[in-house]
N, C-alpha and C positions, 0 to 999 in steps of 0.2 A: 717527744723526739721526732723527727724532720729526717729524712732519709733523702738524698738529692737523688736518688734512682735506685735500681734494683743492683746492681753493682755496689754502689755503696753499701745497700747493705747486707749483701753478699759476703761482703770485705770485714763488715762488724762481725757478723756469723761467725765467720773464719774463726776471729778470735775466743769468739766463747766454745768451740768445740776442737779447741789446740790439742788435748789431751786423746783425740783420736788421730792425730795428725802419724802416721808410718805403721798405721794399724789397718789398712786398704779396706777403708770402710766403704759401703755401696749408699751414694747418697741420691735418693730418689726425690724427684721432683713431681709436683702434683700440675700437670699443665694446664694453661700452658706457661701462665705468667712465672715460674719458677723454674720454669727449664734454664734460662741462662743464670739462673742464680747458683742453682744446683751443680751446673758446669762449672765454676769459678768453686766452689767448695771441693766438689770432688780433686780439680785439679791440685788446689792451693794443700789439700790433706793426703793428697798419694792416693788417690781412691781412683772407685767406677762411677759411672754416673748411668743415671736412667728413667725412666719415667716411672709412676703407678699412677694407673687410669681408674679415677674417680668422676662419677659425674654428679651434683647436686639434682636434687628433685625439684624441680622451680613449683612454684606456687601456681594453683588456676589465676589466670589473670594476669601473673605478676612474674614475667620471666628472672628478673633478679635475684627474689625471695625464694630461699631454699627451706624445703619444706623435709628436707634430706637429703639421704645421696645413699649410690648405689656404686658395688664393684664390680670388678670383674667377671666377678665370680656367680654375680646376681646377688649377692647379702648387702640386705636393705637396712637403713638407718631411718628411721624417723624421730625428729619432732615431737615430743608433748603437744604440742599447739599445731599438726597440720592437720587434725579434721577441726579447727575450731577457723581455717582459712580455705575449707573446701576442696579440703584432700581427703574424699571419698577412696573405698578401697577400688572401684570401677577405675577411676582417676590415676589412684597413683600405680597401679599397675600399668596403664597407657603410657605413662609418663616413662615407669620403668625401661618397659621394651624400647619406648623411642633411645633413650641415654646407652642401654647395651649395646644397640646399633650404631651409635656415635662411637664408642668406644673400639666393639671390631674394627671400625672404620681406620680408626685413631691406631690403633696396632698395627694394624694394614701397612700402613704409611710411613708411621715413627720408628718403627723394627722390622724393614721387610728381609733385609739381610740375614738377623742372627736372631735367637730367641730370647725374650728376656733375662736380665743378668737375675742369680739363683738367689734368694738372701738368705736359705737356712747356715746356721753355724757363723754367721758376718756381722760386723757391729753396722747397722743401718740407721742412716738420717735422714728423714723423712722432710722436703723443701716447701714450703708455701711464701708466697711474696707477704702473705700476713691473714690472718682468721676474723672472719666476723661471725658466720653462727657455727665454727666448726664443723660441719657436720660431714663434708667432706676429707678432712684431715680424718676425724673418728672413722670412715669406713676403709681409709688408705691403712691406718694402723691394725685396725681389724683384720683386713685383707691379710695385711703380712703376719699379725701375727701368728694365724694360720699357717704360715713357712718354717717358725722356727728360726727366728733370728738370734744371733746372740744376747745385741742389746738393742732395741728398738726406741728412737731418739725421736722427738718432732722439733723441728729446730724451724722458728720463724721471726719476722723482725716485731712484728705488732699484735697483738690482741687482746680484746678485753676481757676483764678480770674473771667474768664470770662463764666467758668461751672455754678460758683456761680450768677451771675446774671442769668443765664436761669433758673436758681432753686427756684430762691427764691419766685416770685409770684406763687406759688405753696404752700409757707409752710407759718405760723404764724410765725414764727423763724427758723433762717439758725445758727446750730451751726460748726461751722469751727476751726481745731486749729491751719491750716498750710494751706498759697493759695499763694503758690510761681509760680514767674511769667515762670518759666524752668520748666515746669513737663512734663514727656513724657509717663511715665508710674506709676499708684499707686504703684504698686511695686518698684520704686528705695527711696522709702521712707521708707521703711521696711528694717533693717539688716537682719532677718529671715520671709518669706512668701508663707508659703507652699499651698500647696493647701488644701481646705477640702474637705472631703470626703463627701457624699451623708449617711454612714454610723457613721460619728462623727457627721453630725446633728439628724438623727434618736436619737441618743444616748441620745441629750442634751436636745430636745424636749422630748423625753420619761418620764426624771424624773420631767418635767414643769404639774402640773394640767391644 
């Protein structure tokens, strides 16, 4: 499955999570590349829209490769496999503090106005443009479920089979629309996948209550 952008599949989402649609569910977005996805779901289902800031632990050497990720909160997710790629505990503590610092940063900026919207007692969908090691989605879900949501959703266009088992005792429902067993990157699943800006989510969040 082929996604012509984040919009489209934004638009497929919509339909597989119809059944929350005038239930004012808070659909969070993991930024940034899901912030305007998240915006087009929350709109299209009667809801709020808003971020949860996760940051992945990049690998020594290899800023792509997540070696984990970390919340808000400071609760760490790791990898089986990141001391066997030189994630010492010296390491990923450094690692950690830098990603909390990105994150105040990121709050700073994306909600200076109001304070984050609540999720306990709310049905939440949790937005990613698509999962390659999860490991980010797993600490957004973690994070919340801490809050006490009603039902806790991870709703995304792409991921492989085996991401989705690490995810799913984590959420009440795994929405998927595509988990082909060749994925190398979320991005060969998008015709067009630009990056977003730190400035187009200020934007989208701005006009959200």
């Amino acid at each position: 499955m082929i996604f012509s952008d984040r919009k489209d599949a934004a638009h497929r989402l919509v339909k597989e999570l119809e059944q929350y649609r005038g239930q004012n569910p808070l659909v969070l977005a993991i930024p940034r590349g899901a912030v305007p996805m998240a915006k087009i779901i929350a709109d299209e289902l009667g809801g709020d829209v808003d971020v949860v800031l996760v940051r992945k632990l990049r690998a020594p050497g290899n800023p792509e490769f997540a070696i984990g990720s970390v919340d808000e909160s400071g609760w760490t997710y790791l990898g089986d496999y990141a001391g066997r790629v030189g994630g010492s505990s010296e390491y990923i503590e450094s690692e950690k503090m830098a990603q909390l610092k990105v994150m105040r940063e990121r709050r700073a900026s994306y909600t200076p106005i109001r304070p984050p919207h609540e999720p306990a007692s709310r049905i939440v969908i949790v937005v990613d443009d698509g999962l390659a090691t999860g490991s980010t989605m797993i600490a957004a879900l973690h994070a919340l479920r801490a809050k006490s949501p009603k039902k806790l959703i991870c709703a995304v266009p792409v991921a492989p089979p085996d991401t989705l088992i690490k995810v799913r005792p984590y959420a009440d429902e795994v929405v998927c629309l595509s988990a082909p067993e060749m994925f190398y990157a979320v991005g060969q699943f998008y015709a067009s996948f630009p990056q977003v800006s730190d400035e187009e989510v200020i934007e989208l969040l701005k006009t959200t209550p």
